[in-house]
N, C-alpha and C positions, 0 to 999 in steps of 0.2 A: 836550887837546881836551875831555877828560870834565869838568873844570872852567867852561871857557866854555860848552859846551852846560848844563851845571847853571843857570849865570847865567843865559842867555839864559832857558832854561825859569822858573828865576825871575821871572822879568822880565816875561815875559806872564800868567804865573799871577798878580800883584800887577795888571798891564794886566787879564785877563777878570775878576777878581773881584770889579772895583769896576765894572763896565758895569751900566748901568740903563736901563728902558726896553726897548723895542724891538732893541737891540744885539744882531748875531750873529756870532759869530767860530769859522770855522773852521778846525780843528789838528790835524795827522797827531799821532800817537805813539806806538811800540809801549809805552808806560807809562802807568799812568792815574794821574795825579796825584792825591794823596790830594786837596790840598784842592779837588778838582773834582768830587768822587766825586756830593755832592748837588747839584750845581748844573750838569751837563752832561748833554746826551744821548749818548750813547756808542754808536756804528754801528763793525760789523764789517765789515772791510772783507775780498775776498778775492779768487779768482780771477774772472773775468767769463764768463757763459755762453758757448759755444763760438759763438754768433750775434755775440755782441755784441764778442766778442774778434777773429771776422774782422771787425767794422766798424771795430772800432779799427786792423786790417791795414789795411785800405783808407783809411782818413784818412789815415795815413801815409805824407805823400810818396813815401818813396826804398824804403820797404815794399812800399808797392804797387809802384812800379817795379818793384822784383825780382819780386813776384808774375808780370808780366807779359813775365817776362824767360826764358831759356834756365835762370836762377840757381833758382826755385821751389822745390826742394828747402831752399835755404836759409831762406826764410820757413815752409815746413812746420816746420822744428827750431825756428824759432822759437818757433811755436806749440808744439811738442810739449816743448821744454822750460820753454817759461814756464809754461804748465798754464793759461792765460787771464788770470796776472796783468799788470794793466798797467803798473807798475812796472818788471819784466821785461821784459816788450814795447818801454817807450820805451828801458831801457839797451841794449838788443840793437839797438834800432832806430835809435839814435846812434853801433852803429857799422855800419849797411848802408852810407852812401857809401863806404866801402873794401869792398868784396866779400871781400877777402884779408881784413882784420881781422876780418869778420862772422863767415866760416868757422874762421880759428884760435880764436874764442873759442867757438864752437859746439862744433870737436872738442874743447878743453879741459874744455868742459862734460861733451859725451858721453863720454870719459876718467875725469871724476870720477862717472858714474854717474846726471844727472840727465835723459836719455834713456830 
């Protein structure tokens, strides 16, 4: 896997380096590629204010359903375990249509401490 992700990473770094003009290409990566180091704008990405992380609750289909459900308690761990990231938020939130799948990865969470 750490070979094809190399490639692929290859692959766009030869793709943005030749872009001219107006061209803008956005790219997650916990790695800054060296040879981007002078030629990107590099934003930190991080948790979401606790505003804006319940509006990302509330987009969320089957999130806000729980919200608005008996279940509530389950979207508060969410929030309190993601910390505002959304990242975090959409994997938790892929698994709220199983209520039962939501909570066993919740208490394995809270099990490993990050509660």
């Amino acid at each position: 896997m750490v070979l094809r992700h190399g490639l692929i990473l290859w692959v766009l770094m030869a793709f943005v380096t030749r872009l001219q003009g107006h061209s803008r290409v956005i790219m997650t990566s916990r790695h800054r590629p060296v040879i981007l180091v002078e030629k990107a704008v590099w934003l930190a990405l991080g948790p979401l204010p606790d505003n804006e992380a319940r509006l990302f609750l509330q987009s969320h289909q089957v999130l806000n359903q729980l919200w608005h459900s008996d279940d509530r308690h389950l979207v508060s761990k969410v929030l309190k375990i993601s910390h505002g990231h959304p990242l975090i938020m959409q994997r938790l939130g892929d698994l709220a249509h199983d209520r039962e799948a939501l909570a066993e990865a919740l208490s394995r969470l809270e099990e490993k401490g990050f509660i």
